[in-house]
C-alpha positions in Angstrom: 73.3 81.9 104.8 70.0 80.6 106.1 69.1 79.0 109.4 69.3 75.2 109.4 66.4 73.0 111.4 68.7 70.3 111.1 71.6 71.9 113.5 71.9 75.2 116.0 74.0 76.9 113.2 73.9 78.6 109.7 73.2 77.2 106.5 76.3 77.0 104.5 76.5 77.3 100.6 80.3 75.9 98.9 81.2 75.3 95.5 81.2 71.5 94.9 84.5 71.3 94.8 87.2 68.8 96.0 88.1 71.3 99.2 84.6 70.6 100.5 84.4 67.0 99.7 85.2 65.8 103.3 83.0 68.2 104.6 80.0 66.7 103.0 81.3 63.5 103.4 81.1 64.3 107.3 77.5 65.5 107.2 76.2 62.3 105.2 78.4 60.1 107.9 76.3 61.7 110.6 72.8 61.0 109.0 72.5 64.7 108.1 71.1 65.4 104.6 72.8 67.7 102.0 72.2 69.0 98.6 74.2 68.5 95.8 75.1 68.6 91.9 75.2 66.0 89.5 75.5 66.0 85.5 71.5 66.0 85.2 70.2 67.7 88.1 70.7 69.8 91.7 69.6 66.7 94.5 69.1 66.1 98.1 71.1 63.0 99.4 71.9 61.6 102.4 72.9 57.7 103.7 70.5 54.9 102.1 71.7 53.0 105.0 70.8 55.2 107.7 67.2 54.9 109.0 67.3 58.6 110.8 68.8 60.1 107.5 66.1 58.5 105.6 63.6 59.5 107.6 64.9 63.2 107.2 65.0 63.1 103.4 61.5 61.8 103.4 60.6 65.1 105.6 62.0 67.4 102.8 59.9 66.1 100.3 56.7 66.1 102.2 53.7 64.5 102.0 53.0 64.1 98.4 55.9 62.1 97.5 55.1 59.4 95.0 58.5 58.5 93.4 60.6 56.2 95.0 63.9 57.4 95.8 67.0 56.7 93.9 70.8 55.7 95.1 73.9 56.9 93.9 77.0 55.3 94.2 80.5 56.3 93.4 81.4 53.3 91.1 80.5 50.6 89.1 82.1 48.1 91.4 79.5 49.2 94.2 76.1 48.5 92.5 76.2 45.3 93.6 76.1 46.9 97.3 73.1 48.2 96.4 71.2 45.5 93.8 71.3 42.3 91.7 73.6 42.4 88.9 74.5 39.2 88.1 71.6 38.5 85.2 73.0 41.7 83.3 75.3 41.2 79.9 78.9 41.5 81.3 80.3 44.8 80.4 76.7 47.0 80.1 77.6 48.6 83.6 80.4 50.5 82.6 79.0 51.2 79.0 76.0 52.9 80.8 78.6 54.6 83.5 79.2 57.2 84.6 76.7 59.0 83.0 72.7 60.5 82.8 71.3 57.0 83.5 69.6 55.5 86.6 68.8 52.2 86.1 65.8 49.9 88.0 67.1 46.7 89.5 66.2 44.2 92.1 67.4 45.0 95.5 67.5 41.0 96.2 68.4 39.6 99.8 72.0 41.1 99.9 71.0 44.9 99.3 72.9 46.8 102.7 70.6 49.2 102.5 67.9 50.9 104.8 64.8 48.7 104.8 62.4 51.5 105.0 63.7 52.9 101.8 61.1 52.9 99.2 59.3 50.4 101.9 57.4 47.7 100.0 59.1 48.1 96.5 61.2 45.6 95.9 63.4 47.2 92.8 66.1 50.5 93.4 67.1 52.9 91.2 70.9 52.8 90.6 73.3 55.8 89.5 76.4 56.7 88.9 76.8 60.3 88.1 79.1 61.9 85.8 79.8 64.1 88.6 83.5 63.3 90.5 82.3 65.4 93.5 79.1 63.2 94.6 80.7 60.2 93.5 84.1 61.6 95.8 81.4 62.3 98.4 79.7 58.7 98.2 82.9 56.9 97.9 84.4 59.0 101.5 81.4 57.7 103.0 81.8 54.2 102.6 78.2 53.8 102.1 75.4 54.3 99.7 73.5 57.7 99.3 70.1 58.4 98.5 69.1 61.0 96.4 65.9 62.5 95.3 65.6 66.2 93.3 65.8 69.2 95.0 62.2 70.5 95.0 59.8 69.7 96.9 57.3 67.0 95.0 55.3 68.0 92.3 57.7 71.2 91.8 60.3 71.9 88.6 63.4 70.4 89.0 66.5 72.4 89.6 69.2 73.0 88.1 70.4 75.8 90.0 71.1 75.8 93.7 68.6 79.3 93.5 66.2 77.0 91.9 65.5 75.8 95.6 66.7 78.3 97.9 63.6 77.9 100.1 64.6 74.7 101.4 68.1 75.1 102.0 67.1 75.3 105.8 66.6 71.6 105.7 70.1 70.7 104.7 73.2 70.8 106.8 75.3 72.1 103.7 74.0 73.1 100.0 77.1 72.7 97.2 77.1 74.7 94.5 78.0 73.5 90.9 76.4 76.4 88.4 74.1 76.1 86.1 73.5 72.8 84.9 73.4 71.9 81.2 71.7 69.5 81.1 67.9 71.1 81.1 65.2 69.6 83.9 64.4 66.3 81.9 66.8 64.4 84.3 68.3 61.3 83.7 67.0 58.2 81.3 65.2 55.5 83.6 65.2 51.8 82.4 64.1 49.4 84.4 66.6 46.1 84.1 65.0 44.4 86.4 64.2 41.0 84.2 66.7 39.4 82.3 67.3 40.1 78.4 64.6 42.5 78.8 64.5 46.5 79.4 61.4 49.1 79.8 62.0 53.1 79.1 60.2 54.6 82.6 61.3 58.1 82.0 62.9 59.3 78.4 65.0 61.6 80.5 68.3 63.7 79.0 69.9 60.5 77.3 67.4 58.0 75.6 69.1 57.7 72.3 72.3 57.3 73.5 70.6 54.5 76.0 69.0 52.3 73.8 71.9 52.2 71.3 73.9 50.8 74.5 70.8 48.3 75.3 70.5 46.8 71.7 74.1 46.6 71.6 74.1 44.2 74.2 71.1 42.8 72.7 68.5 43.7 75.4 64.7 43.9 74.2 62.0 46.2 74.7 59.4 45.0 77.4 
């Protein structure tokens, strides 16, 4: 256990399990931020529609961020929380989830969440992890989380909770998932912002697999 700045008590580390799920689901209710597993990589999240948990995951990262930050979600259904769907082919959603994709999209006028996320950009990444417990943990919420890697920026990914243990302070709980498979390429990033069109912004853990899903729904390179 390490001491937390976020709270006047230890630093917890549990398995990502279902037993902790309302637990973290707690901590991202009351704006604190958390770190957590997914099927690509180990990432700090918190609630995209909370301005003081915003500004606390921005703190993590420090200074030299220059990625915007993503949003997970815990289902298809809830993208359109989150960003403009309705120029995409019907079914691609849920033939690109759950899974190692975070797709760019339009946040458009209905987007619930926090305006000083990613302030000035006017696209969000979107995920939904092949990962029940952050999708369990966004879903108990009722809201949409935020999530960047848990490094600080410029740093290798992790995908071990050891991989960051110096920043563990800075979270109200750290949930441990093992080692992940998946190496520290991350997820695919396409940017479906336009209609009929896609662009490849990071090659990621699952490109082929990607752009056999895009042609299929006859989508064409940028």
């Amino acid at each position: 256990m390490v001491w937390s700045l976020q709270r006047a008590e230890p630093c917890v580390v549990h398995s990502a399990t279902e037993a902790y799920a309302q637990e973290a689901i707690i901590a991202i209710r009351s704006e604190k931020v958390i770190s957590v597993p997914t099927d690509t990589l180990y990432g700090f999240a918190c609630d995209a529609c909370s301005l003081e948990a915003v500004n606390r995951i921005y703190k993590i990262k420090g200074p030299k961020l220059t990625t915007p930050l993503a949003t997970c979600v815990g289902d298809v259904s809830d993208i359109k929380r989150v960003a403009t769907t309705n120029h995409l082919p019907h079914g691609l959603l849920r033939s690109l989830f759950p899974g190692p994709v975070t797709l760019v999209l339009q946040r458009g006028e209905s987007s619930i969440l926090e305006r000083s996320l990613n302030l000035g950009v006017d696209t969000i990444g979107v995920r939904v992890p092949d990962c029940e417990f952050i999708r369990k943990v966004s879903r108990g919420s009722g809201s949409v989380l935020a999530r960047t890697s848990a490094n600080l920026s410029g740093d290798r990914s992790s995908v071990c909770v050891n991989d960051f243990q110096s920043l563990w302070q800075h979270c109200a709980c750290v949930y441990d998932g093992g080692l992940l498979p998946s190496g520290r390429a991350g997820s695919t990033i396409v940017d479906l912002s336009k209609f009929g069109k896609y662009k490849v912004i990071r090659p990621g853990s699952a490109k082929q697999e990607t752009l056999a899903i895009l042609e299929k729904y006859f989508l064409e390179d940028e």
